[in-house]
C-alpha positions as CSV (number, residue, x, y, z in Angstrom):
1,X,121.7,38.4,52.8
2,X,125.1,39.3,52.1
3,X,128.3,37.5,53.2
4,X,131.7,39.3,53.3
5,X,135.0,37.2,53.3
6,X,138.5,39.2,54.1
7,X,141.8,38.3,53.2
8,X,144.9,40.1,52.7
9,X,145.7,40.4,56.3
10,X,149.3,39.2,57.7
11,X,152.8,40.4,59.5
12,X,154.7,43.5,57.8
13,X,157.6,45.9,58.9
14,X,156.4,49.2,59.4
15,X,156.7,51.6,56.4
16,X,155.4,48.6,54.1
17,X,152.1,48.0,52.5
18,X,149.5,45.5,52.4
19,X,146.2,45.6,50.7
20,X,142.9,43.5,52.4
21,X,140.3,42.8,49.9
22,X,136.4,41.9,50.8
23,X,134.8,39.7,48.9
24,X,131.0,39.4,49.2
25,X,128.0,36.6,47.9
26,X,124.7,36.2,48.3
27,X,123.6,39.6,46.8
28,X,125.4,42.1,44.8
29,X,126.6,45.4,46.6
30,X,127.0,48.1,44.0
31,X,124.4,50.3,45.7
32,X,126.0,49.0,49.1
33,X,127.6,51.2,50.9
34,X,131.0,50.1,52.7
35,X,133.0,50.0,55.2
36,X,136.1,49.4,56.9
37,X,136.8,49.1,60.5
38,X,139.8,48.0,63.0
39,X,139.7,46.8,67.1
40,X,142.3,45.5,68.9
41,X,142.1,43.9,72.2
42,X,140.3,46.1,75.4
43,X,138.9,49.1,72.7
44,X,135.8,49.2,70.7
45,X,135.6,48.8,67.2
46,X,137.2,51.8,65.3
47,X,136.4,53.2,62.2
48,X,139.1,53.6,59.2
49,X,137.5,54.0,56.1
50,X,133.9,54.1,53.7
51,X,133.4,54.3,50.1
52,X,129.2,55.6,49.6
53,X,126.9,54.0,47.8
54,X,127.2,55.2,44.3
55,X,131.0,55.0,44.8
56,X,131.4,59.1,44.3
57,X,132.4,59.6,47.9
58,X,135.2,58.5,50.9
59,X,136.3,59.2,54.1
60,X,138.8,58.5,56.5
61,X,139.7,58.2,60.0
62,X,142.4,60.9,60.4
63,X,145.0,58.6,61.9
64,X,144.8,56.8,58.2
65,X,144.6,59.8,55.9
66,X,146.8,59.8,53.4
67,X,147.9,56.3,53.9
68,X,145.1,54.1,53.4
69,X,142.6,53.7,49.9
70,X,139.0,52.4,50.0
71,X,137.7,50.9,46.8
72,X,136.0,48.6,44.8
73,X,135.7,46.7,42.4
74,X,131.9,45.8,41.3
75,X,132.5,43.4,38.8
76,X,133.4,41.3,41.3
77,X,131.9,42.0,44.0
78,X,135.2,43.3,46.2
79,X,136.1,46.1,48.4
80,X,139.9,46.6,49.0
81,X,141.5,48.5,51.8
82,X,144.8,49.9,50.4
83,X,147.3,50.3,53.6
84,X,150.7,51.8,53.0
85,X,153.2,53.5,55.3
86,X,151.9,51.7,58.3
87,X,152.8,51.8,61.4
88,X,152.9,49.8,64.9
89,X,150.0,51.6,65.8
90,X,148.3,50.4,62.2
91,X,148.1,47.1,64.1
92,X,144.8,45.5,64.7
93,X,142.2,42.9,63.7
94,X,140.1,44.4,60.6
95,X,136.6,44.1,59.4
96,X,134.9,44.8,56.1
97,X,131.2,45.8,56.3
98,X,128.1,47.0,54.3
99,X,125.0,49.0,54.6
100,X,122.3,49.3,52.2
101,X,120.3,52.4,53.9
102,X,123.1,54.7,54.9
103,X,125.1,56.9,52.6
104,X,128.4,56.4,54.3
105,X,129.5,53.8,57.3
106,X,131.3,55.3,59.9
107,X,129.5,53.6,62.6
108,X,129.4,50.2,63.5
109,X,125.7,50.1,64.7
110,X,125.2,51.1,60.6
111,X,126.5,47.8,59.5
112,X,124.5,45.4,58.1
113,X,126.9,42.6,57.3
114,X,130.2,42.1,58.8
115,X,133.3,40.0,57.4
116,X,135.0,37.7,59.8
117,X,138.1,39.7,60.3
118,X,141.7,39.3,59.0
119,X,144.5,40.3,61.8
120,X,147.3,42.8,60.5
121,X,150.4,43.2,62.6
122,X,152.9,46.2,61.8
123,X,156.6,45.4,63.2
124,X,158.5,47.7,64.5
């Protein structure tokens, strides 16, 4: 079993930054790969970003391309979600997650583990 833990999350102006980071225990998750996600009340879980397995390969929703970095840091067990320029729209609760059978996670049925969320509100 894994266990993620988020923090980072918190009130910003729009234009700034913030950076969530994922920490997981229980089992290590360099061959894991992960996942970021947002939802905000009334819509389903979106995705935003995934780092693959072996680390060699990202993606990106398209509202956060170019503004947001996936990565990690297996040493200690950590994925980050780098967030700058954001927006009111950027605004959500967000969830870190991990898959040990798919390449990339894009979907949330893919997940394996979830982390607990951490809420980030953009001002405007």
């Amino acid at each position: 079993q894994v266990q993620l833990v988020e923090s980072g999350g918190g009130l910003v102006q729009a234009g700034g930054s913030l950076r969530l980071s994922c920490a997981a225990s229980g089992r290590t998750f360099s061959n894991y790969a992960m996942g970021w996600f947002r939802q905000v009340p009334g819509k389903e879980r979106e995705f935003v970003a995934t780092q693959s397995r072996t680390g060699s390969s990202t993606s990106y929703a398209d509202s956060v391309k170019g503004r947001f970095t996936i990565s990690r840091d297996n040493a200690k067990n950590t994925v980050y979600l780098q967030m700058n320029s954001l927006k009111p729209e950027d605004t959500a609760v967000y969830y870190c997650a991990a898959s040990s059978e798919s390449w990339v996670l894009r979907r949330p049925a893919n997940a394996a583990y979830w982390g607990q969320g951490t809420q980030v509100t953009v001002s405007s």
